[in-house]
N, C-alpha and C positions, 0 to 999 in steps of 0.2 A: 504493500500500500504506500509505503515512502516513495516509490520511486512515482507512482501513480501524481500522487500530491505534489512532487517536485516536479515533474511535468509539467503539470498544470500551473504552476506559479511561472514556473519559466515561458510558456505559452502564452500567459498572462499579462505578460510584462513584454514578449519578443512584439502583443497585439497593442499593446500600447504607445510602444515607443514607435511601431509602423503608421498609426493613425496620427502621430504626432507628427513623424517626420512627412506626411502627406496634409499637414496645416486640418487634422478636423476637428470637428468641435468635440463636447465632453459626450454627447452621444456615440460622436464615432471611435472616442477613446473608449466605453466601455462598449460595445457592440466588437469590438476588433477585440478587445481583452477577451471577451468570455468565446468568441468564437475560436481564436486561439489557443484559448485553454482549453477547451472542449478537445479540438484535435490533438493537443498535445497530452491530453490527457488518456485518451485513445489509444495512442501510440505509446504513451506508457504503461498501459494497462495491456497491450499485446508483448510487451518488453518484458514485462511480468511473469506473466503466462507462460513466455519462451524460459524464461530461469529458472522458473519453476520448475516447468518438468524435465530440465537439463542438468539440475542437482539432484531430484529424486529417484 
């Protein structure tokens, strides 16, 4: 689940700083945050699932 979470903060933050460096408002700061967390979240959560059943 750490790795899930740190995803998504990372995601978070990579969707923030994108709508920021494209001049948008605070809608498109958090609209870019969560959709980026979402996919990064995703892909952490298949990152997951891959070490998991690569240690067991």
């Amino acid at each position: 689940m750490v790795v899930v979470l740190g995803m998504a903060v990372l995601g978070a933050i990579l969707g923030a700083l994108t709508a920021r460096k494209r001049n948008g408002s605070g809608a498109d700061l958090a609209q870019y945050a969560a959709g980026y967390g979402i996919a990064f979240a995703l892909v952490g959560l298949v990152l997951s699932l891959i070490l998991v059943r690569l240690v067991s």
